[in-house]
N, C-alpha and C positions, 0 to 999 in steps of 0.2 A: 129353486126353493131353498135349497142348502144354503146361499147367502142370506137370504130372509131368515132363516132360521140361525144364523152365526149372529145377524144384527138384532134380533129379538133377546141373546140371549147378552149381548154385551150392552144392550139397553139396561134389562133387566139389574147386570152387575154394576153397571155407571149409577141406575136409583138408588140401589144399597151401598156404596159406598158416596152418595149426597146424603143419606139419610145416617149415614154412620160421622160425617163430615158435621150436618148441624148437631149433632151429640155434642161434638167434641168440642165447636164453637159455643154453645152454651153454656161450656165452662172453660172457655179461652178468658181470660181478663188481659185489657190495655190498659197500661194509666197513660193520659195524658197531662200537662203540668204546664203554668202561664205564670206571666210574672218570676223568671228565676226560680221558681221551683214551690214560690207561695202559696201557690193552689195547686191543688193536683185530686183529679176525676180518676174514679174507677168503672170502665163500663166492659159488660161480658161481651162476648163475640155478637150476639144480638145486637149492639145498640143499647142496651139496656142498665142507666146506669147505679153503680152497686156502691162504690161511695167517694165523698167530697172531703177533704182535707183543707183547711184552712189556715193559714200560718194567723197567729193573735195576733201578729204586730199590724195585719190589714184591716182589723176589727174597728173601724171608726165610724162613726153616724153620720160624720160629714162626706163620708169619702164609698157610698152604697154605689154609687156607679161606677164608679173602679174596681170593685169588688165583683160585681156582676159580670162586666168586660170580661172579667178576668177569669172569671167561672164558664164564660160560653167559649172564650178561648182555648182553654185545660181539656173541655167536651169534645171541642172539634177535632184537636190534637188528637187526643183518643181517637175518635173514630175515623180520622184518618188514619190512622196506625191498622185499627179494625180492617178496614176495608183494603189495606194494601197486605194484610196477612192474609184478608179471604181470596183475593187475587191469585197469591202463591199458591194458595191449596186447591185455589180452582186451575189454575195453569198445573199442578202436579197429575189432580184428577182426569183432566183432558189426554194429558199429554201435550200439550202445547195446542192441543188443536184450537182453533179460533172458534169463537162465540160472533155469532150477529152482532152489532152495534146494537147497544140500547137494551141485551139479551145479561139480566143480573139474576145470578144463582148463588145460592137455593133463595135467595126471596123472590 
């Protein structure tokens, strides 16, 4: 019972340091950037994004799908940034230990 009780209590410390981990993420910001540096997203550790940057020189009416591209581009960027910094903080928190496949924390 003494290791049930050792692993109850490093459960315990592993939820508060997830719950301490989305804190800190909710105020992680990534920028991600497309087109040379013409667009550039701000999204917080969530996914969640915070702002858009526009260079004027892409500002034309003929040219709304290049613009676009180029905004879902700048997004992805980011949140791949996101997601390979939640990785480190999840492999620091483990300890290297491995996760199941298909097993995404804290979402």
């Amino acid at each position: 019972m003494k290791n049930l009780s050792n692993m109850l209590k490093e459960a315990q410390k592993l939820q508060q340091r997830m719950v301490e981990m989305q804190q800190r993420l909710a105020e992680t910001e990534m920028t991600g950037q497309s087109g040379g540096g013409l667009v550039t997203v701000v999204l917080n550790g969530k996914g969640e994004m915070k702002r858009v940057k526009i260079d004027k020189s892409l500002v034309d009416p003929n040219e709304v799908e290049i613009l676009e591209d180029l905004i879902v581009a700048a997004t992805n960027d980011a949140k791949s940034k996101i997601e390979a910094h939640l990785a480190a903080e999840m492999q620091k928190m483990t300890g290297g230990l491995p996760l199941p496949p298909g097993m995404k924390l804290p979402f």
